[in-house]
C-alpha positions in Angstrom: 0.0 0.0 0.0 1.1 3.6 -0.8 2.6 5.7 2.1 0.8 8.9 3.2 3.4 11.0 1.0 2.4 9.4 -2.4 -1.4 10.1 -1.9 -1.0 13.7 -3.5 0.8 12.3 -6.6 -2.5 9.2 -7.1 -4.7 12.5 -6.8 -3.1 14.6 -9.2 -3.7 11.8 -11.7 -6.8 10.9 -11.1 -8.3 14.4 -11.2 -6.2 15.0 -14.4 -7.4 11.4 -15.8 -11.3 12.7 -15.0 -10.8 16.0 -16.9 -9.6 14.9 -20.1 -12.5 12.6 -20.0 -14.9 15.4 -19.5 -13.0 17.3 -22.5 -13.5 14.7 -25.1 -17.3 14.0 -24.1 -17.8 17.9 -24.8 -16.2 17.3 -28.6 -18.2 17.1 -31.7 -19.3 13.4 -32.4 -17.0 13.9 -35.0 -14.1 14.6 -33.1 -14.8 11.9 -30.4 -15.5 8.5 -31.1 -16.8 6.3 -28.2 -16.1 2.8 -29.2 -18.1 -1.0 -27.9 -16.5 -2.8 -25.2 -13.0 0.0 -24.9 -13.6 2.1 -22.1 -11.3 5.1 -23.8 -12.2 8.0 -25.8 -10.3 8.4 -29.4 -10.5 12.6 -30.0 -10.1 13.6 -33.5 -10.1 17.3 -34.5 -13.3 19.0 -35.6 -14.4 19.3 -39.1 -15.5 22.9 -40.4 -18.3 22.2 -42.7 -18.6 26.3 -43.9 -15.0 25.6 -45.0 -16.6 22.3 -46.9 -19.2 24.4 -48.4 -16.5 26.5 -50.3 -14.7 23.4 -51.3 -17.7 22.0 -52.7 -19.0 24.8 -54.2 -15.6 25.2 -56.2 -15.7 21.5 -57.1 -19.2 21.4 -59.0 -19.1 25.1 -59.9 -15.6 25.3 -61.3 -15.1 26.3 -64.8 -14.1 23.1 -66.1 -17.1 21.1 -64.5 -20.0 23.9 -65.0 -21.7 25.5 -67.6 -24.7 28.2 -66.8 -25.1 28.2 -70.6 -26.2 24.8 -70.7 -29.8 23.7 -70.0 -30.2 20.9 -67.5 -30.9 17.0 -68.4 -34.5 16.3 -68.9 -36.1 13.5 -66.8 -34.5 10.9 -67.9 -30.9 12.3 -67.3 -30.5 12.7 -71.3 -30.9 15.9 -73.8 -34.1 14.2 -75.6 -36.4 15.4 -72.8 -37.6 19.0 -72.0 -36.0 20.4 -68.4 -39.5 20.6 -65.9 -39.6 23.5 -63.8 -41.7 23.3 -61.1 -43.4 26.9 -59.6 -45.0 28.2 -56.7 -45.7 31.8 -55.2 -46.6 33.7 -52.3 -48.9 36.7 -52.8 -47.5 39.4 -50.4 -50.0 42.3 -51.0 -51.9 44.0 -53.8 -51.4 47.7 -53.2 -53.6 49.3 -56.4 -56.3 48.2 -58.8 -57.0 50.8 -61.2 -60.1 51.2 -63.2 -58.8 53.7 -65.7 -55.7 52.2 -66.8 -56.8 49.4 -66.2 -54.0 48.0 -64.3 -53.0 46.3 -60.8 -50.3 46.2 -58.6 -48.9 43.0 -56.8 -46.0 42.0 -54.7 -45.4 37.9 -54.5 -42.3 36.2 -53.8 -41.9 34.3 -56.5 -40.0 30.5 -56.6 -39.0 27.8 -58.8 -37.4 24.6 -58.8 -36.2 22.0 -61.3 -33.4 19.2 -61.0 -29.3 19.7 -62.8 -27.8 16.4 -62.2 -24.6 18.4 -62.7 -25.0 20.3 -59.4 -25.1 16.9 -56.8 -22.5 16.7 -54.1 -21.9 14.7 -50.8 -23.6 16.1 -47.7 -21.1 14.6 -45.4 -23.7 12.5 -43.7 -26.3 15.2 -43.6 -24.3 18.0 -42.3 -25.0 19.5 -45.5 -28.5 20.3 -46.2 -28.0 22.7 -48.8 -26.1 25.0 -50.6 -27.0 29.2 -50.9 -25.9 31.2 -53.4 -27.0 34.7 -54.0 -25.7 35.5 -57.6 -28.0 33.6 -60.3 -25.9 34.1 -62.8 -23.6 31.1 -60.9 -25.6 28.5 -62.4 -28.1 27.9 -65.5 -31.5 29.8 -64.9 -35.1 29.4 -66.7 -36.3 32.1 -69.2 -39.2 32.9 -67.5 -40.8 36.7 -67.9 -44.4 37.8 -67.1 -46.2 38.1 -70.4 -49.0 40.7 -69.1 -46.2 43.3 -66.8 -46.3 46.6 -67.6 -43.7 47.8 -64.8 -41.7 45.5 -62.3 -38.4 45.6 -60.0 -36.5 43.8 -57.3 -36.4 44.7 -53.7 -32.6 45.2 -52.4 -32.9 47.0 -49.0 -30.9 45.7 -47.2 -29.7 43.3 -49.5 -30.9 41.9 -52.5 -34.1 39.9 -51.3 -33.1 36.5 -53.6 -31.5 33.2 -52.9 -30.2 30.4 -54.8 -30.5 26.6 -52.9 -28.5 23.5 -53.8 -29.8 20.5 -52.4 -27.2 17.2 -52.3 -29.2 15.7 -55.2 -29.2 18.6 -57.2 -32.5 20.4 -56.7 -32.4 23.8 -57.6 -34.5 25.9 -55.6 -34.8 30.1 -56.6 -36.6 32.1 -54.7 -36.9 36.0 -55.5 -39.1 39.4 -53.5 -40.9 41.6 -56.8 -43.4 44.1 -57.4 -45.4 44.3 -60.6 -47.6 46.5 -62.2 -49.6 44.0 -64.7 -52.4 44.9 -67.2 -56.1 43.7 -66.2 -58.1 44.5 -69.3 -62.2 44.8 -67.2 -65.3 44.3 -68.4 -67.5 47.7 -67.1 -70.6 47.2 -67.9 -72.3 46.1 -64.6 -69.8 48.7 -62.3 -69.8 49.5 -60.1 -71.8 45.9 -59.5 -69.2 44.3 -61.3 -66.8 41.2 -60.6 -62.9 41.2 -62.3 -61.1 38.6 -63.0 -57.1 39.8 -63.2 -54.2 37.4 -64.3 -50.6 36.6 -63.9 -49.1 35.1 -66.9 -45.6 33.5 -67.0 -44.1 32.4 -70.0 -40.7 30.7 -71.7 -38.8 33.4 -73.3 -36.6 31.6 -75.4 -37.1 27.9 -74.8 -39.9 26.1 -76.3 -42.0 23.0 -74.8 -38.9 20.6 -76.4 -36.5 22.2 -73.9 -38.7 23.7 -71.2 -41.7 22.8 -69.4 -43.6 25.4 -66.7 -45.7 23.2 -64.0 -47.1 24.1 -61.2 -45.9 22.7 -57.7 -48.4 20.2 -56.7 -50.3 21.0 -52.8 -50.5 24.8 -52.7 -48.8 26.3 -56.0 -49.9 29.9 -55.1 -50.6 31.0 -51.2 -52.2 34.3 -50.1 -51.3 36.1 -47.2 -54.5 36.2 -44.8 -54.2 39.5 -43.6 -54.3 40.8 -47.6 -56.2 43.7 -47.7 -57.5 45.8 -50.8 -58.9 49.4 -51.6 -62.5 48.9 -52.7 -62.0 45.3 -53.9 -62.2 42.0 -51.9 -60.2 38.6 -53.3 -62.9 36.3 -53.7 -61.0 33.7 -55.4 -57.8 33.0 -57.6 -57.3 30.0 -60.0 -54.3 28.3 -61.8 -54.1 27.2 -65.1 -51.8 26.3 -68.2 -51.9 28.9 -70.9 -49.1 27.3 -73.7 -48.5 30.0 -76.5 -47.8 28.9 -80.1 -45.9 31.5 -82.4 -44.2 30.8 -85.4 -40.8 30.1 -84.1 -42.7 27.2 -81.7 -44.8 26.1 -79.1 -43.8 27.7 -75.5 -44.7 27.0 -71.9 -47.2 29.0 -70.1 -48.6 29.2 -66.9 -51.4 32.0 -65.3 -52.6 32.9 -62.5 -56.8 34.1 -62.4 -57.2 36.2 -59.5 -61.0 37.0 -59.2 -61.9 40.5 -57.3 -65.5 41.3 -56.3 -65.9 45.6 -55.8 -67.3 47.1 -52.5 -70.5 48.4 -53.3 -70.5 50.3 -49.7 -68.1 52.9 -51.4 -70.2 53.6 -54.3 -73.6 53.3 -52.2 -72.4 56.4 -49.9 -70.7 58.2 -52.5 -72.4 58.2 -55.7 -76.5 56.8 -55.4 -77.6 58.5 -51.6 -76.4 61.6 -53.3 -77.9 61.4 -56.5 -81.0 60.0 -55.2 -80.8 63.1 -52.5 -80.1 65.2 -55.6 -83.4 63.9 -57.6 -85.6 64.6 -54.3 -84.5 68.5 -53.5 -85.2 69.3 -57.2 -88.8 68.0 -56.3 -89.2 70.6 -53.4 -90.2 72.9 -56.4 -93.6 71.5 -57.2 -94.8 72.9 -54.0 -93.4 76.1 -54.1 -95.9 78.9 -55.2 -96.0 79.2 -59.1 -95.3 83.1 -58.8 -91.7 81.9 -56.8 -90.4 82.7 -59.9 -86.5 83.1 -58.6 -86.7 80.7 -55.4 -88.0 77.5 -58.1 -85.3 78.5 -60.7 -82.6 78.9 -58.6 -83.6 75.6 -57.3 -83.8 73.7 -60.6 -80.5 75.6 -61.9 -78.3 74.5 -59.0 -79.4 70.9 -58.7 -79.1 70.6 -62.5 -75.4 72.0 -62.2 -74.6 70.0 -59.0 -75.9 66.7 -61.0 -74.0 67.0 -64.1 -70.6 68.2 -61.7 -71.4 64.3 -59.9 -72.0 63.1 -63.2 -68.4 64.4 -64.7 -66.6 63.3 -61.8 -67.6 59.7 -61.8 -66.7 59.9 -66.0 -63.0 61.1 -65.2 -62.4 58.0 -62.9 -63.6 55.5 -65.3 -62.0 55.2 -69.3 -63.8 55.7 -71.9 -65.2 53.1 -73.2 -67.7 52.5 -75.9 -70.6 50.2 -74.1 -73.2 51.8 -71.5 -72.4 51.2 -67.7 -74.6 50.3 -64.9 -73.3 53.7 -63.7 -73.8 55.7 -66.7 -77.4 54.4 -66.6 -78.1 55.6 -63.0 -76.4 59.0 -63.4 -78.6 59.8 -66.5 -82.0 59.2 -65.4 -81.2 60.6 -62.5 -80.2 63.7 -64.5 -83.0 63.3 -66.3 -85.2 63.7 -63.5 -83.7 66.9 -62.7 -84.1 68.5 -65.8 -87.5 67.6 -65.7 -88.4 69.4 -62.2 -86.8 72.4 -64.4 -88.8 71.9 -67.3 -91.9 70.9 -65.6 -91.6 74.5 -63.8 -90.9 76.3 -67.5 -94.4 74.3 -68.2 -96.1 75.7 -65.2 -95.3 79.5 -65.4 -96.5 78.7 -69.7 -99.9 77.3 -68.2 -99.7 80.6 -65.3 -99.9 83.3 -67.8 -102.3 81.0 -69.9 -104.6 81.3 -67.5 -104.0 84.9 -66.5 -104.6 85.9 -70.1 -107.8 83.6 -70.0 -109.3 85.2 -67.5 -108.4 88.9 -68.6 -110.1 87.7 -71.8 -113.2 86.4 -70.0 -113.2 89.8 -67.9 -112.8 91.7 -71.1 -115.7 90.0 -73.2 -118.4 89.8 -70.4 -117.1 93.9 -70.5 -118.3 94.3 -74.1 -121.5 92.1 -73.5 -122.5 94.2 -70.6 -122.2 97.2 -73.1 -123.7 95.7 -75.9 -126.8 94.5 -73.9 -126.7 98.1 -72.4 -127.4 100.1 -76.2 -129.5 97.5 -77.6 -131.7 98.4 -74.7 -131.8 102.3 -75.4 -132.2 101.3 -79.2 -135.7 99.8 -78.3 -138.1 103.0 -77.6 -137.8 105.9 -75.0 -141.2 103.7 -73.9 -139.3 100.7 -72.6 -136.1 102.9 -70.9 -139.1 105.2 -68.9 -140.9 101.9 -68.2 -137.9 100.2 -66.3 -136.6 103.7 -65.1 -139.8 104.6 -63.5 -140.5 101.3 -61.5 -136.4 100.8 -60.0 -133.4 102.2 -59.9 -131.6 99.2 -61.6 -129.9 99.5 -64.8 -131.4 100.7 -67.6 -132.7 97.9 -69.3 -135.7 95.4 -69.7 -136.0 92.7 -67.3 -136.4 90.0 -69.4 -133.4 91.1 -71.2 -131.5 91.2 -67.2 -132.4 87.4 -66.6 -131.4 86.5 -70.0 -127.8 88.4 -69.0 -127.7 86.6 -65.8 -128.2 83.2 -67.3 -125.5 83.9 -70.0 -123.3 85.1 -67.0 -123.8 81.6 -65.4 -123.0 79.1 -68.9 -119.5 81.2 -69.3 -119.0 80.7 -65.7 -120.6 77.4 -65.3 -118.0 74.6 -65.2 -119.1 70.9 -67.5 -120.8 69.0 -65.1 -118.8 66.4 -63.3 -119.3 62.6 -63.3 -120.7 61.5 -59.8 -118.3 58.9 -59.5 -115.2 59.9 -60.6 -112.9 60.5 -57.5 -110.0 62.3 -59.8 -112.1 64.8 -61.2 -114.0 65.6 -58.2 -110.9 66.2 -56.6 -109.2 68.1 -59.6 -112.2 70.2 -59.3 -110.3 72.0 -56.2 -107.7 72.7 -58.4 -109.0 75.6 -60.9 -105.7 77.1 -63.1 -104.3 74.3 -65.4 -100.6 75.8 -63.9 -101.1 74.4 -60.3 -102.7 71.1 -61.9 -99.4 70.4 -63.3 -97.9 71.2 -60.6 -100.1 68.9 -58.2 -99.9 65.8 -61.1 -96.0 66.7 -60.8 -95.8 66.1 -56.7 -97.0 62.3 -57.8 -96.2 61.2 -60.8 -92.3 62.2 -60.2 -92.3 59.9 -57.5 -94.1 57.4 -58.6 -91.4 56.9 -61.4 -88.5 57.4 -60.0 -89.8 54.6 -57.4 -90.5 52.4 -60.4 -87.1 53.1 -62.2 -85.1 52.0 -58.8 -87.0 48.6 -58.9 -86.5 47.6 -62.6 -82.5 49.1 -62.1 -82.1 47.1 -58.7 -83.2 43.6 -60.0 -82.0 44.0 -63.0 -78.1 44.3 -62.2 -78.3 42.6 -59.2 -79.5 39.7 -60.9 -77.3 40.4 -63.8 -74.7 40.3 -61.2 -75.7 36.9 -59.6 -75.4 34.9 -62.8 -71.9 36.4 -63.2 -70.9 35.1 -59.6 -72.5 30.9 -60.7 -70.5 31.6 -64.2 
């Protein structure tokens, strides 16, 4: 047994033994190896796989074993067969859907991937996943540009929002952040009750359908952010498709997007029909304003008129011109036809006013001359009859068979046509004497009345129109 001097030597050794133990248990499984039935650790150095990645990447990159000229095999690992591209996209936001020029904005991150044999490489046992590279140009890319864009760019803050993946078995994965400004040619006729349907076409520049082929990644090929939100437009719906373009130089690969957008009508309702409809109603206010309101019903009729055809041009300058008639254009004309009635209808009253006034000065003026003409045919008879008449009253001066016959003529000028006994309207015409407020009393209901009639037929008309639209 060891004397009481050598115990600090055994416990330097066995704390130093226990150490290096605990040091190779903390080492990478790479670096330490723990083997069956031998109780001691083998350390090996550690392995820096981001120094592997650069070694690799040089190896099937290289200039002599690479070129981004050349398209990938097809299928089959030979020539004979197109490349297949598989592509998918996210649907960031849709800032902007403009009626006039007919246009709509988007921004999607956009991704494709297809298989280059050329591009395999070990993973080490899976401690490499993938390869990223950042500069396309690297490696052989598809032709693919968007056949309806009208503006577009890539998003660089901070740095340039695109990535290049290369899997061990050569998978391709590119994934790119853009924003497009693509055409959307619309259909206006039932706007503002109107459903759009707006597309994203991509298409093979330069390769046809023997070289390239577009598909869509099966599961979800396009995804939609759910907190999307959109001026005056809701996404109802969007569709995918295959859209293969023939030219004269060949057959090439196509794929769309439908994205289907269903208008607001709360916008419009608030903005464009309670006003008009407002509009229509003030102008009425002059059919029970006093015919001789000459200035009040005029000024009246003039400003709604003017305020009606200012909501009528403003509406036109949002929308293009186009050369079919819109639900809108319908509204915004009757309604302006309505208007200019109430004006016209008033031009029509003062007419039948001063009718009547020069009526009745007539009337005044010939019961005038029959009072006078009665008056010297009596004189004309004999001083007998005048002393006869002037002796017995002091009435006018003139035979009193010849005074009843007066006052019975007085009555048939004055006498209105007998009325039927049952007829309600005329009876209650009858209170109603001048032709002027007639018209004006016909006007109070039969404006109305129309106007009431014209919103049913518009209502279920494009409201229907725009539920076969919705089952198509």
């Amino acid at each position: 047994m060891a004397s009481f001097k050598e115990w600090p030597s055994f416990l330097m050794v066995f704390l130093f033994a226990h150490f290096a133990q605990y040091c190779c248990t903390r080492i990478d499984d790479d670096g330490c190896n723990n083997h069956k039935g031998n109780s001691q650790h083998r350390c090996v150095p550690k392995v820096n796989y981001r120094h592997k990645e650069k070694e690799v990447l040089d190896q099937i990159l290289g200039p002599g074993s690479y070129d981004a000229r050349i398209r990938p095999s097809g299928v089959n690992g030979t020539g004979d067969s197109p490349c297949i591209v598989y592509v998918n996209m996210l649907v960031r936001s849709i800032s902007r859907i403009d009626d006039y020029k007919m246009e709509y904005s988007v921004q999607l991150t956009f991704r494709e991937q297809w298989m280059d044999e050329r591009l395999k490489f070990n993973d080490y046992n899976g401690k490499m996943k993938y390869l990223t590279l950042t500069e396309a140009n690297r490696v052989w890319m598809p032709d693919l540009f968007f056949s309806n864009e009208k503006e577009g760019h890539f998003h660089n803050i901070i740095m340039p929002n695109v990535y290049i993946r290369i899997f061990p078995n050569g998978l391709v994965l590119y994934s790119i952040r853009i924003s497009l400004t693509l055409s959307c040619p619309m259909n206006l006729k039932l706007y503002p009750l109107d459903r759009q349907t707006c597309s994203l076409r991509m298409v093979s520049y330069g390769w046809t359908t023997d070289d390239l082929v577009f598909l869509w990644k099966e599961g979800d090929p396009v995804q939609v952010v759910k907190n999307l939100h959109l001026p005056r437009f809701t996404l109802e719906k969007f569709l995918t498709d295959y859209c293969n373009s023939k030219t004269n130089t060949g057959e090439y690969s196509c794929l769309k997007v439908d994205l289907l957008f269903k208008r607001e009508f709360s916008y419009y309702l608030i903005q464009i029909y309670i006003p008009c409809c407002m509009l229509v109603i003030v102008s009425w206010v002059s059919f029970w304003l006093d015919q001789s309101a000459v200035p009040a019903r005029v000024s009246l009729g003039v400003t709604t008129l003017l305020t009606m055809a200012t909501q009528t041009s403003g509406i036109n300058a949002s929308l293009p011109p186009v050369s079919y008639t819109k639900a809108i254009d319908v509204w915004t004309g009757v309604c302006l036809t309505f208007v200019f009635g109430a004006l016209l209808e008033f031009a029509l009253v003062n007419y039948a006013s001063r009718s009547d006034t020069h009526r009745d000065d007539m009337s005044k003026k010939c019961d005038l001359e029959r009072t006078v003409s009665m008056d010297v045919g009596d004189y004309e008879d004999g001083p007998n009859s005048f002393n006869m008449v002037r002796s017995n009253s002091t009435k006018p001066l003139m035979r009193p068979e010849l005074m009843m016959s007066r006052d019975k003529m007085s009555q048939i000028i004055h006498q209105t046509p007998p009325m039927e006994k049952n007829s309600c309207w005329k009876s209650w015409m009858s209170k109603f004497p001048t032709r002027s407020k007639r018209i004006d009393v016909i006007s109070r209901i039969l404006f109305p009345m129309v106007f009431a009639m014209f919103n049913m037929s518009y209502w279920s008309t494009y409201l229907f129109r725009e539920g076969v639209d919705e089952d198509k």
